[in-house]
C-alpha positions in Angstrom: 25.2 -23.4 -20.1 23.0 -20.8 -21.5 25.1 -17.9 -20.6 27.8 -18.3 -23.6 25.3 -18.0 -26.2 24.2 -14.8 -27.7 21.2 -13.1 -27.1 19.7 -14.3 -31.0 20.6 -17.6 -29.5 18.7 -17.6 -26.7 15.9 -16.2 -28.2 15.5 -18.9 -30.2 16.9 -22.3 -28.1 17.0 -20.6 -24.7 15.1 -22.2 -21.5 14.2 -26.1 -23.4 16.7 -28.3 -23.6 14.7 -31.2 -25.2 16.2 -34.9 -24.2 16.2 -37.8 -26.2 12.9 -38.7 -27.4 11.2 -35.4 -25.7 9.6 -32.4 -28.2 11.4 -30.2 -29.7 9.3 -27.2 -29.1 8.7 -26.2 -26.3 4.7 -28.4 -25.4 2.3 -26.9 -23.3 1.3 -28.5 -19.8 -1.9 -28.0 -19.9 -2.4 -29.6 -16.4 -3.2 -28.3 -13.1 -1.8 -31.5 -11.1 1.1 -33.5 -11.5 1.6 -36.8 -10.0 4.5 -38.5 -7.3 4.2 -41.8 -6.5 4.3 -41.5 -1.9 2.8 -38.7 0.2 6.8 -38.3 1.3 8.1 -37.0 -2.0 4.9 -34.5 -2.4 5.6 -33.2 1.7 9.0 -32.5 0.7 7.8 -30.1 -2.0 5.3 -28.2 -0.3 8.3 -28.1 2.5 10.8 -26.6 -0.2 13.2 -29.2 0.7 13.1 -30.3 -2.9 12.2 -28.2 -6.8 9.9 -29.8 -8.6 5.9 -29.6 -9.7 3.2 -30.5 -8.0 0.1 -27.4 -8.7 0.5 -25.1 -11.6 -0.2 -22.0 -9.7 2.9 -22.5 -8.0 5.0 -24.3 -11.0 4.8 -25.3 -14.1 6.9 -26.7 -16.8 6.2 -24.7 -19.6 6.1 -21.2 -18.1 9.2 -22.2 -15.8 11.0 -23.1 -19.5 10.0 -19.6 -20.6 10.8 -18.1 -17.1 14.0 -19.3 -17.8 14.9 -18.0 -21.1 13.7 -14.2 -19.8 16.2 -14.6 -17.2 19.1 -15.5 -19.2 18.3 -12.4 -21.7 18.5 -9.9 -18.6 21.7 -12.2 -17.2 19.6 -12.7 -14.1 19.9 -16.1 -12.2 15.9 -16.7 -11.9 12.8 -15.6 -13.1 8.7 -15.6 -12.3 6.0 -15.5 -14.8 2.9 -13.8 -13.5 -0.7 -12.9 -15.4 0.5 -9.0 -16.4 2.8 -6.6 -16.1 0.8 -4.8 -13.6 1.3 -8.1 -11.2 4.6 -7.9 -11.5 4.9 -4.8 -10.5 2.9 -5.5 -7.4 4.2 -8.5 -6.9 8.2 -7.0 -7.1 7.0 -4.3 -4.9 5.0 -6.3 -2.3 7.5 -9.1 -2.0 9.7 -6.8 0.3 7.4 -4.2 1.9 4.0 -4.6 3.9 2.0 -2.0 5.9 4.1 0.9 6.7 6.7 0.8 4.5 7.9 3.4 1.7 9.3 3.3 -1.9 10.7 6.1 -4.2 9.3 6.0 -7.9 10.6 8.0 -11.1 7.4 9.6 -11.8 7.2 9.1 -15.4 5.7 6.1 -15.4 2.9 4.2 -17.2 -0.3 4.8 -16.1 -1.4 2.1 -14.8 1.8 1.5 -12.4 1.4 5.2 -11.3 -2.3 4.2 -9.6 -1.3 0.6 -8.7 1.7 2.8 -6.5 0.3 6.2 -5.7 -3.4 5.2 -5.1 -4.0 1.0 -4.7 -1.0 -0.2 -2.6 -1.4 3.4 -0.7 -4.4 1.4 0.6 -2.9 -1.5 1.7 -0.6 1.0 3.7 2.4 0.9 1.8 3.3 4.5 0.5 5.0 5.8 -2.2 6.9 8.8 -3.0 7.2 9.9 -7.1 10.4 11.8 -7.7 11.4 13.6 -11.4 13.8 11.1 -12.5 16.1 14.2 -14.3 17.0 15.7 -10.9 20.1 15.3 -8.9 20.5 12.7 -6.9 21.0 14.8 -3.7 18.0 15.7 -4.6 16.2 12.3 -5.0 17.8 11.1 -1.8 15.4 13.6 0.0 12.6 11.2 -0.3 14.4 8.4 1.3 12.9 7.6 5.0 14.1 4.9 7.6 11.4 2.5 6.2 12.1 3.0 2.4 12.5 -0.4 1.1 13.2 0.4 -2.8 13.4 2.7 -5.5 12.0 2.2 -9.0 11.9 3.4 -12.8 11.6 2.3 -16.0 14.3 2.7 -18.8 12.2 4.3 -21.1 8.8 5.5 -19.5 5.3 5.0 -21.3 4.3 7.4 -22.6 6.7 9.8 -22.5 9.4 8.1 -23.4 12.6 9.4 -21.2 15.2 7.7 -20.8 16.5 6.4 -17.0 19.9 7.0 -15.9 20.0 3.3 -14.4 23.7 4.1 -13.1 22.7 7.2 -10.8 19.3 5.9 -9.7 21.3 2.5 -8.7 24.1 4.4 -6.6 21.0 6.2 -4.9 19.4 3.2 -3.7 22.4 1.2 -3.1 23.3 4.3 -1.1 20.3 4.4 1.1 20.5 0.3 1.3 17.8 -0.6 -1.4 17.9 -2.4 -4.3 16.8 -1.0 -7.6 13.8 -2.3 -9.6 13.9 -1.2 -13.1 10.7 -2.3 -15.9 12.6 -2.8 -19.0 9.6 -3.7 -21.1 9.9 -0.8 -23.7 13.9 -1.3 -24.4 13.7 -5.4 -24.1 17.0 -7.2 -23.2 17.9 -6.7 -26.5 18.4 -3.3 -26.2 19.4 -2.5 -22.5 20.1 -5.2 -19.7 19.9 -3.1 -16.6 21.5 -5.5 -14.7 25.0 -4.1 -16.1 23.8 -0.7 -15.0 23.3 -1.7 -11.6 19.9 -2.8 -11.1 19.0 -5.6 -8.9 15.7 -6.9 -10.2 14.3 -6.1 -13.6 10.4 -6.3 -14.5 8.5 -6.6 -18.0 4.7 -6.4 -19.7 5.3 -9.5 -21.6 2.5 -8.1 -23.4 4.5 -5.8 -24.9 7.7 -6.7 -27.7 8.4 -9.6 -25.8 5.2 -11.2 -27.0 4.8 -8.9 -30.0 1.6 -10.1 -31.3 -0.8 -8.6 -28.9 -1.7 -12.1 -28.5 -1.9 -12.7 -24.8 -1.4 -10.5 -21.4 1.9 -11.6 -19.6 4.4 -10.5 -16.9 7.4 -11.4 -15.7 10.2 -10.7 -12.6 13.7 -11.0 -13.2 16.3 -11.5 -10.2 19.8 -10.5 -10.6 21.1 -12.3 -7.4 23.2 -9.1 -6.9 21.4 -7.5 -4.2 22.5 -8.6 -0.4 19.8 -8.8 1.5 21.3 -10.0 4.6 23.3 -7.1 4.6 20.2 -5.0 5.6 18.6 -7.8 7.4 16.4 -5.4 9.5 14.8 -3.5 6.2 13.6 -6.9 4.6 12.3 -9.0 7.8 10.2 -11.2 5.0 13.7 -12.5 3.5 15.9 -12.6 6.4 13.6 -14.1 9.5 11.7 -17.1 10.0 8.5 -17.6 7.5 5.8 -18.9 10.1 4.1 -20.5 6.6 6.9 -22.2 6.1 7.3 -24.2 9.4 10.0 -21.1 10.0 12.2 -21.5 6.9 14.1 -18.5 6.3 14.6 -17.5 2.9 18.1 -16.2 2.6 19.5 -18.9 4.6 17.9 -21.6 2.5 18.1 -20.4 -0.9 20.7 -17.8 -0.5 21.1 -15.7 -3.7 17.4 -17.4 -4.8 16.0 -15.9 -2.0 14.3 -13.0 -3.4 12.8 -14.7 -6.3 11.7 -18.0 -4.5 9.6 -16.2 -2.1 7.7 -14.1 -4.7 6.9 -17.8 -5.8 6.7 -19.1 -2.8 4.8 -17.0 -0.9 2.9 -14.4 -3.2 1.8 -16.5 -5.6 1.0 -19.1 -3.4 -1.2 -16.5 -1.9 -2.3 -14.2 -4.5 -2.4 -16.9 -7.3 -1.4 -13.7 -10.3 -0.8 -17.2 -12.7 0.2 -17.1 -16.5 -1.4 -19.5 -18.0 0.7 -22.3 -19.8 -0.9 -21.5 -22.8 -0.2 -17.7 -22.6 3.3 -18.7 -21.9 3.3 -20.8 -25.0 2.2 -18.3 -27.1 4.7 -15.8 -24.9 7.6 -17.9 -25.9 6.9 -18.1 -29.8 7.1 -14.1 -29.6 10.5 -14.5 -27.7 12.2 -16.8 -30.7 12.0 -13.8 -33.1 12.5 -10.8 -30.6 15.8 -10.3 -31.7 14.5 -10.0 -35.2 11.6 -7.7 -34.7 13.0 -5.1 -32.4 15.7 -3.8 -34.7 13.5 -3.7 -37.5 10.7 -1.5 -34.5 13.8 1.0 -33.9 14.9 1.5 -37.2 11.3 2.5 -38.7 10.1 4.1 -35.4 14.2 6.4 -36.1 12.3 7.6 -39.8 9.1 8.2 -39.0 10.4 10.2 -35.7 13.0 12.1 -38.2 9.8 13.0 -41.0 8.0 13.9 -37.7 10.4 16.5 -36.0 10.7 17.7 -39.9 7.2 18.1 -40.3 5.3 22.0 -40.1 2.2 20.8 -38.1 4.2 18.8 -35.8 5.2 21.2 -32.7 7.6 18.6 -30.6 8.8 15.3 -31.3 10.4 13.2 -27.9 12.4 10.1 -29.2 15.7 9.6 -27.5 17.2 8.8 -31.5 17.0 12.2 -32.3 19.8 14.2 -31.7 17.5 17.7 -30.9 16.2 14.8 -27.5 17.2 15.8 -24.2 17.9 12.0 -23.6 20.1 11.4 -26.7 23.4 11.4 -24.3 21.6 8.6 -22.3 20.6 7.0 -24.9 24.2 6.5 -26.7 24.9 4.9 -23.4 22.2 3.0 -22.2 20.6 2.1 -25.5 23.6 2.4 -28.6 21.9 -0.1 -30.7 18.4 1.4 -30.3 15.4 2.5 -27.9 12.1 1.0 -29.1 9.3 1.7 -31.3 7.5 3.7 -29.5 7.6 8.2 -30.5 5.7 10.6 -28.6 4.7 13.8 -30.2 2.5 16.5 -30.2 0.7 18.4 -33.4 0.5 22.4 -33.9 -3.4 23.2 -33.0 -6.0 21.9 -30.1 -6.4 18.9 -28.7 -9.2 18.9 -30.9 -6.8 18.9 -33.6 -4.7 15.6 -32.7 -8.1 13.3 -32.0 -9.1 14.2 -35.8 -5.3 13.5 -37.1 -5.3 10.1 -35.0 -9.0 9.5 -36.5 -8.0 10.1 -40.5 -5.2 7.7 -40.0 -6.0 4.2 -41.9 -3.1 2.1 -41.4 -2.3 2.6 -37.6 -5.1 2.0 -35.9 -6.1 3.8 -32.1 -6.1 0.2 -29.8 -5.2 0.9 -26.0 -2.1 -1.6 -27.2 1.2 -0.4 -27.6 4.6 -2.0 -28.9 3.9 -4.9 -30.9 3.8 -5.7 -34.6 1.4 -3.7 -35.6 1.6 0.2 -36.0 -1.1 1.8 -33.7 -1.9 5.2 -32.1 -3.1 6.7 -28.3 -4.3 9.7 -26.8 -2.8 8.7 -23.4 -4.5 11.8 -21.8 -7.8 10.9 -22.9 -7.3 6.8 -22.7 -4.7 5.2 -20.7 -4.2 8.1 -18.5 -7.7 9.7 -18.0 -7.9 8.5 -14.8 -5.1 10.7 -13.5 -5.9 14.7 -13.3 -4.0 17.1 -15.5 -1.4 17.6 -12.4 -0.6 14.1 -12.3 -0.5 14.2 -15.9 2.2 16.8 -16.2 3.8 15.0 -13.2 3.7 12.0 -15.1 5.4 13.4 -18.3 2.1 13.5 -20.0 1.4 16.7 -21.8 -2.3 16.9 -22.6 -1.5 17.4 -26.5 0.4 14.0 -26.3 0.3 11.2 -29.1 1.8 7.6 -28.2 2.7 6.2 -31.7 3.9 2.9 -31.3 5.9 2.5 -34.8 5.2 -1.7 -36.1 7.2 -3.9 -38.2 5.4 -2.8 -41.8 7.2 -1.4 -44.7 8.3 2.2 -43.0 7.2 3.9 -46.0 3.4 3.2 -45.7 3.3 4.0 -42.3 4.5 7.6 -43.6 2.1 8.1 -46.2 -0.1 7.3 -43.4 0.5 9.5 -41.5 1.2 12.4 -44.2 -2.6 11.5 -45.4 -3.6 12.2 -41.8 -2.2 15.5 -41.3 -3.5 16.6 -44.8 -6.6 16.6 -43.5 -6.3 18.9 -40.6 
């Protein structure tokens, strides 16, 4: 039903459909337990005969309303909440490989996903190969092996900001017999549904616009239902044979298109417990009803203060796919015509010295380890987010030491520009 509506729609009324005499907003259950009146009726949900609630790390109203609405934004026929977007990343990735198996990764990536992938899961014997994103995809498909189980980007990588070319990286894993996970936190579906492109299952940092208040740490995963995973039964053994936990339920025969996205649920978090809280998810779905308000209003300031930027003297290189001088500006017009995000990255004319003083003058944006919600704030990602990695895996990650991650908020555009001008008076 939710399909016809448009995405400002959705935003708003997507996900709860009150009944007669119920809320109408969306309440919180703030319950761990939920009651059935014989032993028969709960058997049959622990079975997965039967959908309903019964423990909130499993299910739970509110965040299943929520789950909901994300998965009608991206078009996507089913959705999972989890705690952050560094659990759904894990938890997208996991969900079809184990110990031994490979994945191919755009390399300009966030931070965090870039040692979750190249250094955590490596542990758990599941290895990953990075790839530059701008090469050819003959030239991609040379780190595909017989036990590569995915390939993954994200349409516009933090911090760098690139764009992805969703369309070739999906022929190159459809090619090789992998779907294509794509995070689509930074563009939102309100800019970019990479399902259209291709993709097979989407991920996001709530945390990000789609909260938009910095209010509470979220993830989600998004399932397009596209993807057939009995056509390369052998590569996913997880979806297409028997589930000892499940008294041998196997779960593309039992849920068929559902079968990815049930089993995360299922299975990981069953497991692994990566909840959001139905209070988080509360607060997750107030940012949602004014997403389509507030991300036009982040592109179109983040478009001016990237153009007084690039015009600026003591600015040496501006990267925003708006601009016409970015190497992405082609990809852009296709991928993201309406606009990319609010999020510039940019480097000043001097040491690094030199940006740390210009991000310490500035008094309206202020330096938090946050990044695209309301508020304008600033990062040094090689000295914060990133400091973890070493300058090679910087440079492999798109992260040039001199880099600045302005994340452009919602204020009047002109005070964030006399901020910044006031900042880069001073050096």
């Amino acid at each position: 039903m939710e399909k016809k509506f448009s995405q400002a729609t959705l935003c708003v009324q997507g996900g709860w459909n009150p009944k007669k005499g119920e809320p109408r907003v969306l309440p919180i259950y703030q319950s761990t337990t939920f009651k059935y009146e014989t032993s028969e009726q709960m058997a049959k949900l622990f079975d997965l005969e039967e959908s309903g609630y019964f423990y909130t790390r499993l299910q739970n109203p509110t965040n299943d309303a929520v789950a909901a609405k994300i998965a009608a934004l991206e078009g996507g026929i089913g959705a999972m909440l989890t705690s952050s977007g560094q659990a759904a990343n894990f938890y997208a990735i996991f969900n079809i490989c184990q110990a031994g198996d490979h994945f191919v990764c755009s390399s300009t990536i966030y931070g965090g996903t870039y040692n979750l992938f190249g250094v955590t899961l490596k542990k758990l014997g599941i290895e990953c190969t990075f790839v530059n994103a701008d090469d050819s995809e003959e030239e991609i498909s040379k780190a595909f092996r017989p036990n590569t189980k995915a390939l993954f980007g994200e349409t516009i990588s933090n911090p760098s900001i690139d764009v992805l070319d969703i369309e070739k990286f999906a022929r190159i894993a459809h090619k090789h017999g992998v779907p294509l996970i794509v995070d689509n936190t930074f563009a939102t579906p309100i800019n970019c549904r990479p399902f259209e492109w291709g993709a097979d299952i989407i991920t996001h940092s709530t945390t990000k616009y789609m909260d938009g208040h910095a209010t509470c740490v979220g993830g989600v995963i998004v399932d397009s239902g596209n993807f057939d995973w009995e056509a390369q039964a052998d590569k996913f053994p997880g979806l297409t044979q028997p589930d000892e936990s499940y008294h041998g339920l196997t779960y593309t025969k039992a849920f068929g298109k559902m079968a990815y996205i049930t089993k995360a649920t299922a299975q990981l978090m069953r497991d692994l417990g990566s909840i959001q809280s139905p209070q988080n998810a509360f607060l997750l779905n107030l940012g949602l009803e004014t997403l389509h308000l507030r991300v036009p209003r982040h592109c179109q300031n983040a478009q001016k203060v990237a153009e007084y930027l690039e015009a600026n003297d003591k600015v040496a290189w501006v990267n925003y796919c708006g601009l016409k001088s970015s190497k992405y500006y082609k990809l852009a017009q296709k991928y993201l015509p309406n606009g990319s995000c609010g999020v510039i990255a940019f480097g000043l004319k001097g040491s690094r010295e030199d940006a740390i003083k210009f991000m310490d003058n500035l008094k309206l944006a202020c330096i938090v380890t946050h990044v695209a919600d309301a508020r304008t704030c600033v990062l040094h990602p090689a000295s914060h987010t990133h400091r973890q990695l070493t300058d090679e895996q910087l440079i492999e990650a798109g992260v040039a030491p001199d880099l600045i991650r302005l994340s452009v908020g919602i204020e009047d555009v002109n005070d964030i520009i006399a901020d910044i001008e006031q900042a880069l008076a001073k050096f």
